[in-house]
C-alpha positions in Angstrom: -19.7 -38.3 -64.4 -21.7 -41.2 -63.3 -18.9 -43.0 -63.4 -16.7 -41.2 -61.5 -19.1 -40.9 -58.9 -19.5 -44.7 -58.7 -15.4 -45.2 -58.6 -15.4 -42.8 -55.8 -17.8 -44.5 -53.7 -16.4 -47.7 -54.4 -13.1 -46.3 -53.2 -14.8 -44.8 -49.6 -16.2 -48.7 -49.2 -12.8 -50.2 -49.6 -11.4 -47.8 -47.2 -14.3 -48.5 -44.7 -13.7 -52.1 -45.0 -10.2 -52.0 -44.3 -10.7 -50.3 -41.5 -13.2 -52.7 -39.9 -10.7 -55.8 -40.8 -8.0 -53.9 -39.2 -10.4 -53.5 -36.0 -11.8 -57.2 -35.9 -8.1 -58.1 -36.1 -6.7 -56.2 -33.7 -9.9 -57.8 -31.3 -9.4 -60.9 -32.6 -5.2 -60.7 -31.9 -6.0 -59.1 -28.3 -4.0 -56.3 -29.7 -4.9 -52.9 -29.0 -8.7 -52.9 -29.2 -10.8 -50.7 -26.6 -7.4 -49.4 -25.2 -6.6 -47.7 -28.5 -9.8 -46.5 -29.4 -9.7 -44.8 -25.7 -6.5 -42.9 -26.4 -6.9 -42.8 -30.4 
């Protein structure tokens, strides 16, 4: 169980991470940023 538990958070921090990449990228890029955050 341990285990599982471990995988599972592992998997939530890879999704958060992608999702702040994406962001900085966007920023970076000029690309969306606080416009799409407004609407989204």
């Amino acid at each position: 169980d341990g285990d599982d538990d471990d995988d599972e958070d592992n998997d939530d921090d890879d999704e958060e991470e992608e999702t702040a990449k994406n962001d900085k990228e966007l920023k970076e890029t000029g690309i969306g940023g606080d416009e799409v955050r407004e609407s989204g």
